[in-house]
C-alpha positions as CSV (number, residue, x, y, z in Angstrom):
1,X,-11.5,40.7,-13.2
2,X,-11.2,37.1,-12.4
3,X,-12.2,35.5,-9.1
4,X,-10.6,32.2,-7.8
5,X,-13.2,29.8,-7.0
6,X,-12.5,27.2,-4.8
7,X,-13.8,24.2,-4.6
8,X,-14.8,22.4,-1.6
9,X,-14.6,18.4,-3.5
10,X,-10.6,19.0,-4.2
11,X,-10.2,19.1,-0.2
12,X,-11.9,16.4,0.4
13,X,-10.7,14.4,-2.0
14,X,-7.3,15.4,-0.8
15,X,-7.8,15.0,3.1
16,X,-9.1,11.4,1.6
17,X,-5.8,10.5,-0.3
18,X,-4.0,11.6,2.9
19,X,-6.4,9.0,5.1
20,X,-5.7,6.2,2.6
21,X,-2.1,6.8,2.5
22,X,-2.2,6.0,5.9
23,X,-4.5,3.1,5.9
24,X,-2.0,2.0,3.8
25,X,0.7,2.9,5.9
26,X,-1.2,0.5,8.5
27,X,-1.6,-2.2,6.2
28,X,1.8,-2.6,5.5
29,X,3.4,-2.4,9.3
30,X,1.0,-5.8,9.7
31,X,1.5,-6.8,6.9
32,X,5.3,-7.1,7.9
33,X,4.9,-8.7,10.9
34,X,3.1,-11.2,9.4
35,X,5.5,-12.1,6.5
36,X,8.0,-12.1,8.9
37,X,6.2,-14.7,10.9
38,X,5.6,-16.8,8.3
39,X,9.6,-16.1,6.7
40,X,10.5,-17.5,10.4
41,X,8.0,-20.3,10.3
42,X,10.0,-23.5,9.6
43,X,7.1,-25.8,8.6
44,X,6.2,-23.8,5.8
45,X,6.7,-25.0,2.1
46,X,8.8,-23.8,-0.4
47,X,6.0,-23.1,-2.6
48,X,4.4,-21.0,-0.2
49,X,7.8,-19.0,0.1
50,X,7.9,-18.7,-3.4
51,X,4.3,-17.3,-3.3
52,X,4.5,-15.1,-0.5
53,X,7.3,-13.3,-3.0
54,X,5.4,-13.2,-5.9
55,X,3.0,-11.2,-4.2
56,X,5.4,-9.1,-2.9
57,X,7.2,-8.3,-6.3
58,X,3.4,-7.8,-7.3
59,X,2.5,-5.2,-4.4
60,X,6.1,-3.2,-5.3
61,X,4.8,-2.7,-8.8
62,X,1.3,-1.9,-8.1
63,X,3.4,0.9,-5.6
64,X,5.3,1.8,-8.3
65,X,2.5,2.6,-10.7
66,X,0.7,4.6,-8.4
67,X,3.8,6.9,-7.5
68,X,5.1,6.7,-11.4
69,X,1.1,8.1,-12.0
């Protein structure tokens, strides 16, 4: 007869993937506004537009390894 042994680290470490998620989740809503404010911003330079993407487009991948695994 087998027993099931559970183990008390794999819900923790899940209850902390949840927590993160929605640090992240956080992160992002300011992150937003604060793109957007500088999007809007009419003094700023092309090359900090062009930055400001490249970040972006680097974030979206970093996402996209994460939910590829």
């Amino acid at each position: 007869m087998t027993h099931k042994i559970e183990r008390k680290i794999a819900k923790t470490l899940r209850s902390e993937i949840i927590q993160r998620l929605e640090k992240v989740k956080e992160e992002i809503k300011d992150m937003d506004s604060y793109v957007r404010q500088d999007v809007n911003n009419s003094n700023l330079k092309d090359e900090d537009i062009f930055r400001i993407n490249e970040k972006i487009k680097d974030l979206e991948k970093q996402i996209l390894k994460v939910i590829e695994g």
